[in-house]
N, C-alpha and C positions, 0 to 999 in steps of 0.2 A: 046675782050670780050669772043671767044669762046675759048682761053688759061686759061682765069680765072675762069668759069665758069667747063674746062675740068680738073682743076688741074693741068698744067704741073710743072714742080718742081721749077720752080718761083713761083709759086705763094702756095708754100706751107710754106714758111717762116714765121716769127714773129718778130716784134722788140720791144724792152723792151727802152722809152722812160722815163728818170728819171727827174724827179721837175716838169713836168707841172704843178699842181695847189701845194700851200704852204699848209703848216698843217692850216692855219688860214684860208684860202679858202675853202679847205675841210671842215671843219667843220662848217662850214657859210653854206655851200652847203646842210650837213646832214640838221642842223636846219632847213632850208628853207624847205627842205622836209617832215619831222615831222609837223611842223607848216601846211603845205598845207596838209598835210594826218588827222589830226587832224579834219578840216576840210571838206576835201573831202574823205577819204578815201586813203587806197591803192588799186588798179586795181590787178585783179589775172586772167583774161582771155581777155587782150587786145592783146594778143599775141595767136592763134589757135590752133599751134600745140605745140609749147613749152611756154605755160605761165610762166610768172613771177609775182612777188608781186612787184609791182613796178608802176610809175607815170611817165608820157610825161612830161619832160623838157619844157615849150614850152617859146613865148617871152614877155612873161608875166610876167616869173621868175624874181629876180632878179637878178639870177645868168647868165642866156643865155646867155648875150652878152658876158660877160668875158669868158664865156665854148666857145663860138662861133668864138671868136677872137683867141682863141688857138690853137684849131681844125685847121685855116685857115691858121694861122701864123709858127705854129712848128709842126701840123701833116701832113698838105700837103705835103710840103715839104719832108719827109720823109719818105712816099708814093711813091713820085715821084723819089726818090735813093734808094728805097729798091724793087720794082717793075717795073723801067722802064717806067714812064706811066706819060705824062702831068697832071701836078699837077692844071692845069686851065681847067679840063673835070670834075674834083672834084666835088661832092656836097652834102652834109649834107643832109639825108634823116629824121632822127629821133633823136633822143639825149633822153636819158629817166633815171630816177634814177631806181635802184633794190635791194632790201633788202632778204638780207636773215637771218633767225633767228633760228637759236638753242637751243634757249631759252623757243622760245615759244612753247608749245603743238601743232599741228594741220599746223604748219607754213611751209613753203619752205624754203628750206635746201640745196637743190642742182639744176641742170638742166642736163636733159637728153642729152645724143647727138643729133648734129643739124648741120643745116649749117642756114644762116640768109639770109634774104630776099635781098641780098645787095653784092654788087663787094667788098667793103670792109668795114671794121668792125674796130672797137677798145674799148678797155674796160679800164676807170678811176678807182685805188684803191682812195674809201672816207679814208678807212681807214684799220690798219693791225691789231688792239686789239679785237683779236675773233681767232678761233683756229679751223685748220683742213682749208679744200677749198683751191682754185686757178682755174685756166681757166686749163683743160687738152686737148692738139691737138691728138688727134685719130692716124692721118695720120703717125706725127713724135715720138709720142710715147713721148710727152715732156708735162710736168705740167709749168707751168708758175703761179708765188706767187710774187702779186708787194705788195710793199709798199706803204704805204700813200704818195698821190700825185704823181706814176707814172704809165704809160698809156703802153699799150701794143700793139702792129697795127699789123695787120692781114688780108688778103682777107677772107671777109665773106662766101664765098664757102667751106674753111677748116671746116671739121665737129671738133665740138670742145663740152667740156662740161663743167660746171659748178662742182666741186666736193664740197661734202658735209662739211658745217660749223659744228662744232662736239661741239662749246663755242662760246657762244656770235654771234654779229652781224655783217653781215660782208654788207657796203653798198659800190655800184659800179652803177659809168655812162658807162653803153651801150650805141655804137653809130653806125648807121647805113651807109655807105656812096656810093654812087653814080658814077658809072663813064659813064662820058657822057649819052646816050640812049645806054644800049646795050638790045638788042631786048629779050634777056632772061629775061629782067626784066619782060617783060607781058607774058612770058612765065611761070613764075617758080611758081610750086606751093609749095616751101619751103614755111616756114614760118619762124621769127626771135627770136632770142636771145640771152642770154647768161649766 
């Protein structure tokens, strides 16, 4: 914990993970979100110090289990070769959608630098048709631009930032994840995002 937490140059990597969810899931995924915003809204200060315009995933969705099964099945694992770290200390803290819009007047656009509330992190592209943005890592001086349906994994300690959608909409699942109890967790008063 206090390696990932310190930054040692393990844990300053990223891995660019391609297909998890299909163009037809993603977009099942946006909808479901629309639909639920439609009526609830979107959330723009669930998050403290770096809000997002975005909504909790939760198991209610319909989409969870399948985001949930993935997460377990092809990002642990990956976690586990790309950091060194039992992939069974693992655990799914949050799962959330987040929009960003260009479009609209008065919207969110981008995200400040940050580091998340979380040992590690990962960010799902819904989709690539919108222009400008990607995830940029501070540390490594590296932009990171996925495409529709692939996932990017990260220790949530890396300060990282959201760069500005310049056209159109760009939506992504943040995820927050867990390893083991590591005692920074009740320590940190970061707060999350992406």
């Amino acid at each position: 914990c206090d390696d990932i937490y310190n930054q040692t140059p393990l844990y300053n990597q990223q891995k660019i993970i391609y297909n998890l969810l299909s163009n037809q899931e993603c977009d099942d995924i946006i909808e479901e979100s629309e639909k639920y915003a439609t009526i609830k809204g979107w959330t723009k200060k669930r998050h403290k110090n770096y809000p997002t315009t975005d909504n909790i995933i939760t198991s209610t969705w319909n989409c969870y289990s399948k985001i949930e099964k993935r997460i377990k099945e092809k990002l642990y694992p990956e976690y586990s070769k790309l950091f060194k770290i039992n992939h069974k200390l693992l655990e799914i803290q949050e799962i959330f959608i987040a929009k960003y819009d260009a479009d609209k007047p008065n919207s969110q656009k981008s995200l400040k630098p940050h580091i998340d509330d979380s040992e590690f992190s990962f960010i799902i592209a819904l989709n690539d048709n919108y222009k400008g943005s990607g995830t940029y890592f501070l540390k490594n001086k590296k932009k990171i631009s996925l495409k529709k349906g692939d996932v990017v994994i990260f220790s949530g300690q890396t300060k990282h930032m959201g760069l500005p959608v310049t056209q159109g909409v760009r939506y992504i699942i943040p995820g927050f994840i867990y390893y083991g109890k590591c005692e920074q967790q009740d320590d940190s008063d970061s707060d999350d995002d992406n």
